[in-house]
C-alpha positions as CSV (number, residue, x, y, z in Angstrom):
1,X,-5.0,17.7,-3.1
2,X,-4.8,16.8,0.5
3,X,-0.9,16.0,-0.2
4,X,0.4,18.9,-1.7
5,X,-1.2,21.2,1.1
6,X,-4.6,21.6,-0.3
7,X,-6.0,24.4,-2.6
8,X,-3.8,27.0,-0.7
9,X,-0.4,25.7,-2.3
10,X,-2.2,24.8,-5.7
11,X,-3.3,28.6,-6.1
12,X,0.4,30.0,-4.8
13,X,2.2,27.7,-7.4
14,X,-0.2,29.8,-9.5
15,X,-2.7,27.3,-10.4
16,X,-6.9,28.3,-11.1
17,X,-9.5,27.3,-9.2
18,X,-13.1,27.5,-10.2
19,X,-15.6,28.4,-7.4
20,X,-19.3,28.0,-7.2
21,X,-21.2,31.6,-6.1
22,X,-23.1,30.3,-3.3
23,X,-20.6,27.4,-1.9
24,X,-20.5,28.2,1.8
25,X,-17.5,26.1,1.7
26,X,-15.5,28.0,-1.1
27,X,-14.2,24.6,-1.9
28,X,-13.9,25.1,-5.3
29,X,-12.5,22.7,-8.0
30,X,-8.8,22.6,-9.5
31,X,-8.6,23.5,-13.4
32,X,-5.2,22.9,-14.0
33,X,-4.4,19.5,-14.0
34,X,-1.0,19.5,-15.4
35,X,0.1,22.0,-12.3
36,X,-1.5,19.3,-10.3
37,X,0.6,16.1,-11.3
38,X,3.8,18.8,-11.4
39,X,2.6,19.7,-7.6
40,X,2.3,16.2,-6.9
41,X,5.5,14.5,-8.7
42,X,7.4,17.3,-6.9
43,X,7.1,15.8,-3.4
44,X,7.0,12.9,-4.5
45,X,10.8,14.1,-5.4
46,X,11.4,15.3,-2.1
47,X,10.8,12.2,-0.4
48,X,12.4,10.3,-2.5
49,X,15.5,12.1,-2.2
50,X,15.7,11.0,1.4
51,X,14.9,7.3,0.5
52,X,17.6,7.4,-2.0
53,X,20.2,8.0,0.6
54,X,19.4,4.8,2.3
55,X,21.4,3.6,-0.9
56,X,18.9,1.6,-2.4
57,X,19.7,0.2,-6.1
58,X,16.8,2.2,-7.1
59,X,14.3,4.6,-6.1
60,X,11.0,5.1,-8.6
61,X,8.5,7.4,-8.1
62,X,4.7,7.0,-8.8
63,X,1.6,8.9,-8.3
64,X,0.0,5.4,-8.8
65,X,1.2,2.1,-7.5
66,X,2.8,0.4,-10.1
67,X,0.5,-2.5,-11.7
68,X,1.7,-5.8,-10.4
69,X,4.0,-4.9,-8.1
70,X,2.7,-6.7,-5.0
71,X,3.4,-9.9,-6.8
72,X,7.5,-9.3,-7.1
73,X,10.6,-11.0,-5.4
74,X,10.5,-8.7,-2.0
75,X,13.4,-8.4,0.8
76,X,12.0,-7.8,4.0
77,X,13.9,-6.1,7.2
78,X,15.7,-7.9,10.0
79,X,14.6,-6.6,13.4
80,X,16.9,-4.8,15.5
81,X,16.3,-4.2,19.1
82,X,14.9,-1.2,20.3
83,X,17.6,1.0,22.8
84,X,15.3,1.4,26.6
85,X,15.0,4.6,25.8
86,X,13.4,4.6,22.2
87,X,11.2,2.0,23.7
88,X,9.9,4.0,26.1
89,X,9.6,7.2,23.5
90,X,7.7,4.9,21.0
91,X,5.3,3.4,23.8
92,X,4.8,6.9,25.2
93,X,3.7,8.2,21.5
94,X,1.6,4.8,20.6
95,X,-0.5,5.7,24.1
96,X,-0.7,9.1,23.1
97,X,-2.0,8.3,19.8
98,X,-4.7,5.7,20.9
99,X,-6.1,8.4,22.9
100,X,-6.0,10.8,20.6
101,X,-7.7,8.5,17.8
102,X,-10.2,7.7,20.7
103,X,-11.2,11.3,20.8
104,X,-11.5,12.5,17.3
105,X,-13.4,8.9,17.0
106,X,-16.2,10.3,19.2
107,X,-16.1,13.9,17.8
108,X,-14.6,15.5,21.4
109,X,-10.7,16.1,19.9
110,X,-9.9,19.8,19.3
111,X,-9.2,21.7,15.5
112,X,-5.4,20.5,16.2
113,X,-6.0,17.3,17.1
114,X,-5.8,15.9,13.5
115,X,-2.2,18.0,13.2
116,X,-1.6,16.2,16.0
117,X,-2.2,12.6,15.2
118,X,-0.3,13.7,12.2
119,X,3.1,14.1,14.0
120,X,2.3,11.5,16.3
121,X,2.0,8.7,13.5
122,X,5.4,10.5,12.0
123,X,7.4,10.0,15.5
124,X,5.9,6.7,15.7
125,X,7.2,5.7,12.4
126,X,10.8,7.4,12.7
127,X,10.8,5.4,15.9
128,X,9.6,2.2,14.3
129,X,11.8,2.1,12.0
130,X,14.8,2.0,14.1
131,X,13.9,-1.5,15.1
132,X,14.2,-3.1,12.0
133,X,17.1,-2.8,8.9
134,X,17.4,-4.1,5.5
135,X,20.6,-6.3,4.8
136,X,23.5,-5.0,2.6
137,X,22.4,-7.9,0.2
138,X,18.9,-6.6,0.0
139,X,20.2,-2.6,-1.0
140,X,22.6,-3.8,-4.1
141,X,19.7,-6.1,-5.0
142,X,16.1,-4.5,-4.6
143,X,14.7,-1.1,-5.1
144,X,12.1,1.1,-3.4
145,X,8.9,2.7,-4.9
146,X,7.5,6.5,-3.8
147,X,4.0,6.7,-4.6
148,X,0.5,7.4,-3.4
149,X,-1.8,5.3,-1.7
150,X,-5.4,4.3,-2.2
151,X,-5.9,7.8,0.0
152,X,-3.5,9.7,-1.7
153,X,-1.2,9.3,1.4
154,X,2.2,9.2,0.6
155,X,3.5,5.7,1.0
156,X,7.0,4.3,0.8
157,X,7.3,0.4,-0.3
158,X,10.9,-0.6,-0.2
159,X,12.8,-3.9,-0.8
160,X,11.3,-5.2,-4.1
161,X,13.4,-6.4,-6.9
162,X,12.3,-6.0,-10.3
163,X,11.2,-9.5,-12.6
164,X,14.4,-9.1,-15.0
165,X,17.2,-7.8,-12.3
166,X,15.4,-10.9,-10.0
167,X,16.4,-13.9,-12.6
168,X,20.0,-12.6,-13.5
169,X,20.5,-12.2,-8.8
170,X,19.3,-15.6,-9.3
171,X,21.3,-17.3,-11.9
172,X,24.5,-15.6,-10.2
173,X,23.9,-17.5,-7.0
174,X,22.2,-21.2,-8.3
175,X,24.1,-23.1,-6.3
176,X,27.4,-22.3,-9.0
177,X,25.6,-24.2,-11.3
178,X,27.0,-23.7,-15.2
179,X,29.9,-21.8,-13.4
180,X,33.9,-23.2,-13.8
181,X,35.0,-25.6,-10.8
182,X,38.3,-25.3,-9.6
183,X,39.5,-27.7,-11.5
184,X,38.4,-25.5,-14.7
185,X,35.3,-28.1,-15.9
186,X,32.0,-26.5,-16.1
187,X,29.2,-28.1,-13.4
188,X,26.4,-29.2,-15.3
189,X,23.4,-27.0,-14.6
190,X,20.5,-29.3,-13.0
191,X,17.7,-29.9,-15.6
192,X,14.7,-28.3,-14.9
193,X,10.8,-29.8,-14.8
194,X,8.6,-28.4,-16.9
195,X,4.7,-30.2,-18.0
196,X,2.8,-29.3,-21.1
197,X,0.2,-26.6,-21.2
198,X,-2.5,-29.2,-21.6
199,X,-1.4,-31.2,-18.4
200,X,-0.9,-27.5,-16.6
201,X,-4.4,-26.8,-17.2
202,X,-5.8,-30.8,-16.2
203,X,-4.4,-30.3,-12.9
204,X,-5.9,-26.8,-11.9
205,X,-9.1,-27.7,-13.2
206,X,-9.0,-30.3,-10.6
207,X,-7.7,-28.1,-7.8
208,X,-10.5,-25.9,-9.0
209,X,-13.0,-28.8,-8.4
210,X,-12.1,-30.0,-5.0
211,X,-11.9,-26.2,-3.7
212,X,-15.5,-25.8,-5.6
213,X,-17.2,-28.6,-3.5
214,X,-14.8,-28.0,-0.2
215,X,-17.1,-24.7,-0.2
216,X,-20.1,-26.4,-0.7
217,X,-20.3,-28.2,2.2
218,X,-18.7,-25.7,4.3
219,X,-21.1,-23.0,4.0
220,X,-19.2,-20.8,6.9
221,X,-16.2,-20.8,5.2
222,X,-17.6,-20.3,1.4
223,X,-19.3,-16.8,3.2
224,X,-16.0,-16.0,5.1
225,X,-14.2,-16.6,1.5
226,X,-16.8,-14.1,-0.2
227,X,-16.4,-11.9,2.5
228,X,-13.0,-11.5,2.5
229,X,-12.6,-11.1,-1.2
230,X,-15.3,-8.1,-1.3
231,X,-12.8,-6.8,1.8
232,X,-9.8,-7.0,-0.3
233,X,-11.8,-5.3,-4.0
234,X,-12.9,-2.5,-1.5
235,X,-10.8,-1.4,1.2
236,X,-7.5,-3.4,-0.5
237,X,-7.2,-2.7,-3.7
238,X,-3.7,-3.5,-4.7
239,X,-3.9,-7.0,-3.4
240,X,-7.6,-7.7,-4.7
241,X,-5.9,-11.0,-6.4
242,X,-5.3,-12.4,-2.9
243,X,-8.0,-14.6,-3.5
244,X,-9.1,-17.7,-5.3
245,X,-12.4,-16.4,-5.5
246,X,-13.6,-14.4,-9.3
247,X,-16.2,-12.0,-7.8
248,X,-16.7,-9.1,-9.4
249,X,-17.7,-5.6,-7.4
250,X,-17.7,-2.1,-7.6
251,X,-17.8,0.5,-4.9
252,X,-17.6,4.5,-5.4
253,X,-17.4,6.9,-2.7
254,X,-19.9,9.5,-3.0
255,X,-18.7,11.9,-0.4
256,X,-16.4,14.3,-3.6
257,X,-19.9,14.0,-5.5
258,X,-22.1,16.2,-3.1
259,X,-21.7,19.7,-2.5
260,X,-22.7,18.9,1.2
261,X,-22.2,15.2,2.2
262,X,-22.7,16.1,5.9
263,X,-26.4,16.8,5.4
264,X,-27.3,14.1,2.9
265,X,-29.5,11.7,5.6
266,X,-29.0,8.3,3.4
267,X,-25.7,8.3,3.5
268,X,-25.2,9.1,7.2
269,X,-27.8,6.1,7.3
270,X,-25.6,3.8,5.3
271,X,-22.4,4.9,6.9
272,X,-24.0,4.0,10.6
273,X,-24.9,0.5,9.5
274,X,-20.8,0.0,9.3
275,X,-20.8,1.3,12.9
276,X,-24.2,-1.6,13.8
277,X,-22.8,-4.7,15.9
278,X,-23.2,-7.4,13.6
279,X,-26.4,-9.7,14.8
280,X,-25.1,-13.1,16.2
């Protein structure tokens, strides 16, 4: 709700909300989901209409990340330098923003303050992304995505090129393999390797094996491994198959269950343990 402006805009694009009689909040709940997703694909729309004149092959728009998407072909920027005075603008606004983060951190900052960190992470990035540019290779090939994040942020992930437009970029420029020479005789196309299911799965299962007892005699490692997988299923979510550990793990927020999360004392004990020093 957060990213459409909050109930406010839901109720003036006509949408109901149900209250409770004695929230001292007046939070209330959203009934109207379809106004939601319409709310929702709506800016999406309106930031993807800037992305698209960056003249990208494509520009999708999701209130989801699309499943799988981590793992495709992905162009990444070349980095321009920074003009003196940008570079003194963006370190000017990155000071400003620590301190600002600093206060809110400790519960001193002002009402504005969040507004303000708000605009300050905007200039940064405007800034930011003056340092860096994608190659005219990379816009006729790849495409960007508009979606959501895990905290319904708006998040903008450009340069990947989808599985199918990825193979045919690639058989265009193998090398001018299976394409005429000069002399008008076809190149042979190299032959490619390719091993049997059954030796395929030999071969991991022995990978598997030596990993297996690496992290039995390195018990430091084998928690650090575990560790970082939990890491990745909890606060990562999109790139949970980062690791070659199968855990399995859930996690649900319980803050948007409670009426009043701010006086519930268990979870203000669990959520200080995050902010414990860890014992060495």
């Amino acid at each position: 709700m957060q990213f459409i402006g909050g109930l406010e805009a839901y109720e003036e694009a006509g949408g109901q909300v149900q209250r409770e009689l004695f929230d001292e909040r007046n939070a209330g709940y959203a009934m109207d989901v379809a106004m939601v997703e319409k709310l929702v694909a709506e800016k999406l729309e309106t930031a993807a209409a800037t992305v698209r004149a960056e003249g990208w092959k494509w520009v999708e728009c999701s209130a989801t990340a699309p499943a799988g998407y981590h793992a495709m072909k992905h162009h990444y920027p070349e980095d321009l330098p920074l003009s003196e005075e940008d570079q003194a603008a963006l370190d000017a606004a990155q000071t400003e923003y620590d301190k600002l983060a600093e206060l809110i951190e400790s519960g001193m900052a002002d009402d504005e303050a969040e507004a303000k960190l708000s605009e300050l992470e905007k200039r940064i990035d405007t800034l930011n992304a003056r340092s860096e540019a994608y190659s005219v290779e990379a816009l006729e090939q790849a495409g960007t995505f508009v979606l959501l994040d895990y905290y319904g942020r708006l998040a903008i992930e450009r340069g990947f090129v989808k599985p199918g437009e990825a193979e045919a970029v690639g058989d265009e420029h193998e090398d001018g393999e299976g394409l005429p020479s000069a002399s008008g005789a076809t190149k042979p196309k190299a032959p490619s390797i390719s091993h049997s299911a059954a030796l395929i799965e030999d071969l991991t299962a022995h990978k598997t094996a030596a990993l297996r007892i690496e992290l039995a005699n390195h018990p430091d490692v084998a928690l650090i491994a575990v560790v970082h997988a939990m890491l990745l299923s909890v606060a990562y979510p999109y790139n949970s198959e980062q690791s070659a550990l199968q855990l399995s793990l859930t996690h649900e927020r319980l803050e948007p269950s409670m009426k009043n999360a701010e006086s519930c004392r268990s979870l203000s004990a669990f959520n200080d343990l995050a902010k414990t020093p860890p014992i060495r």
